[in-house]
Residue frames relative to the residue before (quaternion, step in Angstrom):
aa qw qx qy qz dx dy dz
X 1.0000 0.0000 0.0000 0.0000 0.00 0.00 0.00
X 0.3835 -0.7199 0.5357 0.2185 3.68 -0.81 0.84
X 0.5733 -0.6693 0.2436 0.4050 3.51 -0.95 0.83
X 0.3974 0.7894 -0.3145 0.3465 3.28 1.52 -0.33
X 0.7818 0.4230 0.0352 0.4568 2.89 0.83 -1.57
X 0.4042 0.4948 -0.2440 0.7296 3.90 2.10 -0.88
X 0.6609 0.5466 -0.3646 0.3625 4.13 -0.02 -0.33
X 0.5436 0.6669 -0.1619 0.4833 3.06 1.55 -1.99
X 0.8701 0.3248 -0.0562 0.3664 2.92 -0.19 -1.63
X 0.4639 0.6152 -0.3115 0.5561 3.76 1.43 -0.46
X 0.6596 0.5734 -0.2992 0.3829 3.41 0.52 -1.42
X 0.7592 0.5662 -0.1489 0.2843 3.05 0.90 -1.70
X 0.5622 0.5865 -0.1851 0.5528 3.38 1.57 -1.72
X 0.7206 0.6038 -0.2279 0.2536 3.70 0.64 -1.43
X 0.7290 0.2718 0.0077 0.6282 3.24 1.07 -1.94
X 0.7563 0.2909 -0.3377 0.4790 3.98 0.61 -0.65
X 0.7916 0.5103 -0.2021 0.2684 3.18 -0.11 -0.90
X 0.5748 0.4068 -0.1557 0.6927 3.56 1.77 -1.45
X 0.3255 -0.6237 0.6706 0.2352 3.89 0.49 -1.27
X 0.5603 0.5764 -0.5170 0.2941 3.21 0.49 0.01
X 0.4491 -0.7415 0.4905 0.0887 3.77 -0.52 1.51
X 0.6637 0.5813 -0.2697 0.3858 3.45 0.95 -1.55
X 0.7921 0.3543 -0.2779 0.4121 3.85 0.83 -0.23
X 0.2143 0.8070 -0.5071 0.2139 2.85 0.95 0.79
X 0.5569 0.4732 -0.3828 0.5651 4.01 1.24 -0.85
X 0.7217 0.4310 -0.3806 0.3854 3.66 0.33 -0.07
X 0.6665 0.4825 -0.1936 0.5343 3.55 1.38 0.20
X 0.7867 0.3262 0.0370 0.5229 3.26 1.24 -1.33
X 0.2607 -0.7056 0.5432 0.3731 3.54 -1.11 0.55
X 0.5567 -0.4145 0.3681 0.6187 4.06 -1.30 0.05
X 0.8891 0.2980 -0.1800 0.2971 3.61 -0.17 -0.92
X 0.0788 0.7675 -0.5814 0.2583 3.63 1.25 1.27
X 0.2438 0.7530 -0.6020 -0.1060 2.82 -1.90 0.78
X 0.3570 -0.8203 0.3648 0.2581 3.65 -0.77 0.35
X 0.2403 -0.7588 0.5439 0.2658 3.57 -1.28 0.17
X 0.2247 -0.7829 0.5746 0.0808 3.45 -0.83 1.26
X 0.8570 -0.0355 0.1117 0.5019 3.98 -0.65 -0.25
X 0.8055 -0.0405 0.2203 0.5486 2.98 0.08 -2.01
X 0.6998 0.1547 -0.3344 0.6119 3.85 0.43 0.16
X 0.5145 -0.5392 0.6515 0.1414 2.37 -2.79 -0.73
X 0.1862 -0.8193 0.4953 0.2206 3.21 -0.13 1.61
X 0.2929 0.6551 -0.6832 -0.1354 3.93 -1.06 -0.40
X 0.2878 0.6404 -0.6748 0.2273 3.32 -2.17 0.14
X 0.7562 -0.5677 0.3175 0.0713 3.56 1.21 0.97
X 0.4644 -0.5257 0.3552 0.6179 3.55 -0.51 -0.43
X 0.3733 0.6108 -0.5870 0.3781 3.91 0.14 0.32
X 0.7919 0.3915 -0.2388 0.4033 3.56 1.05 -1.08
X 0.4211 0.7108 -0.2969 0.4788 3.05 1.66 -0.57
X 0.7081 0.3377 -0.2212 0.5794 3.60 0.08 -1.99
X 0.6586 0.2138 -0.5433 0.4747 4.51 -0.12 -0.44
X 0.7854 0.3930 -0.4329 0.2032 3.62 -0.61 -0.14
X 0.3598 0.6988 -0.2711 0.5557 3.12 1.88 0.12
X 0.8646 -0.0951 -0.1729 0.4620 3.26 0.49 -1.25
X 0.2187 0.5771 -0.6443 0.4517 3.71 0.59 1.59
X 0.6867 0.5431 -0.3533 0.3297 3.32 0.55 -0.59
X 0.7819 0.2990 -0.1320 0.5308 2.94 1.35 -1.62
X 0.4410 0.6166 -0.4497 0.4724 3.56 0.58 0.96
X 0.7278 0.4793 -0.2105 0.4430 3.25 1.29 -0.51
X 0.6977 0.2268 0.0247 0.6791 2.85 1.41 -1.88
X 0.1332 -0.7001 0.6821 0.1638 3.65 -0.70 0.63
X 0.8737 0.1980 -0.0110 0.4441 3.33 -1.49 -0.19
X 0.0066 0.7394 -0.6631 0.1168 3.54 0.35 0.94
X 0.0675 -0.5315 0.7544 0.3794 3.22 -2.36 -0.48
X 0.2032 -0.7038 0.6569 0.1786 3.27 -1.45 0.20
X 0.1761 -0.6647 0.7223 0.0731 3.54 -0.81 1.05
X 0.1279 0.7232 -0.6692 -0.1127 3.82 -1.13 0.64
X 0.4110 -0.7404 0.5311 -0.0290 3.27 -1.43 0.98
X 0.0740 -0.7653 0.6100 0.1915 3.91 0.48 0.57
X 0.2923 -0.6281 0.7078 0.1381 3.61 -1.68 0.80
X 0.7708 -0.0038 0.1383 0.6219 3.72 0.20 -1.51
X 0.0362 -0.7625 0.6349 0.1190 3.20 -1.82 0.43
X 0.2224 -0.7904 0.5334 0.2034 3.82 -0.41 0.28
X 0.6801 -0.5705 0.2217 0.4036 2.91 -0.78 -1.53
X 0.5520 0.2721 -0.2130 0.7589 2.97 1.79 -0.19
X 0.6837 0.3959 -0.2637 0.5535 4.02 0.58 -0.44
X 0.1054 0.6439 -0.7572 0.0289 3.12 -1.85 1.01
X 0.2388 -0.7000 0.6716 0.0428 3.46 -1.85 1.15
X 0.1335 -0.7875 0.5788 -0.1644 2.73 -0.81 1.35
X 0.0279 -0.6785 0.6984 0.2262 4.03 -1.64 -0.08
X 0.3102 -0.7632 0.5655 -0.0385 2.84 -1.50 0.47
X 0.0199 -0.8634 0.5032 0.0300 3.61 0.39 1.14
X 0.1568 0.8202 -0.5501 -0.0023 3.65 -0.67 0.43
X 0.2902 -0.7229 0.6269 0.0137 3.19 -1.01 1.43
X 0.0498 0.6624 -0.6996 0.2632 3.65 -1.10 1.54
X 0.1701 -0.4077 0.8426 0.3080 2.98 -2.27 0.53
X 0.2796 -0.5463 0.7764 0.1435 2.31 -2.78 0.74
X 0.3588 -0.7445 0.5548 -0.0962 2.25 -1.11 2.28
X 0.6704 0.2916 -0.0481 0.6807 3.62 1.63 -0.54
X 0.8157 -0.4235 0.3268 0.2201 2.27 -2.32 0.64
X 0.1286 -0.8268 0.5391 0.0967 4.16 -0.35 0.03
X 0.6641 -0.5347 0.3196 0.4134 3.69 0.08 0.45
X 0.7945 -0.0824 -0.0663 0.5979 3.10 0.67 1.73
X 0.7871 0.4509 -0.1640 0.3877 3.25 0.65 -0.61
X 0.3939 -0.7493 0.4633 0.2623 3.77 -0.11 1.50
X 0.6792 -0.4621 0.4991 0.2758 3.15 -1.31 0.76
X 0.3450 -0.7367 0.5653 0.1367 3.87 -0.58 1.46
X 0.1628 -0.6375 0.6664 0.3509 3.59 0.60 -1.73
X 0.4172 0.7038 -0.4475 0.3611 4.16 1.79 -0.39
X 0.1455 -0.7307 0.6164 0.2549 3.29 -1.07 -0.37
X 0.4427 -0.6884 0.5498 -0.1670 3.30 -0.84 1.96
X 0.0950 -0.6489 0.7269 -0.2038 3.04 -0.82 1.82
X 0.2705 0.6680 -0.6785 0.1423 2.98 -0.96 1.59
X 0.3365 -0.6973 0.5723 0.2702 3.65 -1.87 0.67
X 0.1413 -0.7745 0.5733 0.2268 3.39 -1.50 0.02
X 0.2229 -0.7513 0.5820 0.2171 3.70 -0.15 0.62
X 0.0848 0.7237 -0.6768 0.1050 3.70 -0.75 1.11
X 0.2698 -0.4750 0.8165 0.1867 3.64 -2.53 0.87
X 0.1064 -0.6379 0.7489 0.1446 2.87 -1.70 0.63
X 0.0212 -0.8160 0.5538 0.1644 3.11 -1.59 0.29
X 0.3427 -0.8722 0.3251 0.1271 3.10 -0.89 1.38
X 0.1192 0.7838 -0.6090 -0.0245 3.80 -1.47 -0.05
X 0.8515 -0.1911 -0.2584 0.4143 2.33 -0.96 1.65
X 0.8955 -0.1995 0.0797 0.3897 3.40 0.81 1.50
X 0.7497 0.3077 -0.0296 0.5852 3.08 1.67 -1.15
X 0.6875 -0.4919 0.3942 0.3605 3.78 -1.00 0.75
X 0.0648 -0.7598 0.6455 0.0430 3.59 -0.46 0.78
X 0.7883 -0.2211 0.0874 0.5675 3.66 0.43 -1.03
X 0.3638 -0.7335 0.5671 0.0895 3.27 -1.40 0.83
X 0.1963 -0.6307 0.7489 0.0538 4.12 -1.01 0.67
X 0.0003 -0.6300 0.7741 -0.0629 3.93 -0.54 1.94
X 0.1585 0.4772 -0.8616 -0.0696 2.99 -1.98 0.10
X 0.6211 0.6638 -0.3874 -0.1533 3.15 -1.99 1.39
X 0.8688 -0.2085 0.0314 0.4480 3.49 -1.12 0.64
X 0.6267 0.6946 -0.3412 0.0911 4.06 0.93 -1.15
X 0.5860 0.5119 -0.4318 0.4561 3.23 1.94 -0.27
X 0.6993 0.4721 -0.3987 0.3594 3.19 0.62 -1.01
X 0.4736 0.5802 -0.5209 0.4095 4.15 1.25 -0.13
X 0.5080 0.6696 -0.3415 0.4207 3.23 0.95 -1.51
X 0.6835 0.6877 -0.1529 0.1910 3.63 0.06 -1.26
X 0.6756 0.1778 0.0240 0.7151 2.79 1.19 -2.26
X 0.5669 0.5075 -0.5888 0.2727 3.65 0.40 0.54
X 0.5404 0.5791 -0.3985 0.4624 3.33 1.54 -0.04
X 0.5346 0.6163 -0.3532 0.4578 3.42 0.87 -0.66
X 0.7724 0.4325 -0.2028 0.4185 3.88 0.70 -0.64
């Protein structure tokens, strides 16, 4: 596995999966940011550690499966399936008690080793959605 790709998957196990917030400098640069749909998030690992725990307020005890697609050299694409009940609220969305399968397809880019910025696109509202539907 290339360290690129050992980083990825570390990242994932470390901060989602364990929750463990505190390693985030070991994953992240201070002045990361990401691009989602229509904006730009930034704010560093501050943004990192709130979207961390929004997640885990919602979704305890996740798995995360991650899947590398492409890798370069500074840039890796990846997905990211993660399967959770929502045990919490979710940006708008009442708390199901369902469990939600959703993927995210993400580039990182790196420097010096660590995530600088990140290109997400994914799927968890629309899961959100049709899990009401059932």
């Amino acid at each position: 596995m290339s360290p690129l790709s050992s980083k990825i998957q570390a990242a994932n196990q470390t901060l989602i999966a364990q929750a463990n917030s505190t390693a985030i400098p070991d994953f992240f640069t201070p002045d990361y940011f990401a691009h989602l749909t229509d904006q730009k998030l930034t704010g560093g690992h501050k943004l990192v550690r709130g979207m961390l725990d929004l997640y885990q307020r919602a979704f305890p005890n996740p798995a995360v499966e991650v899947e590398i697609l492409l890798e370069g050299t500074d840039r890796i694409s990846w997905q990211r399936t993660v399967r959770a009940k929502q045990e919490g609220p979710f940006k708008g969305f009442p708390a199901s008690g369902r469990t939600i399968v959703w993927r995210d397809v993400v580039t990182s880019r790196f420097h010096n080793g660590l995530i600088a910025e990140e290109w997400v696109i994914s799927d968890l509202a629309e899961q959100l959605l049709l899990s009401r539907k059932k």
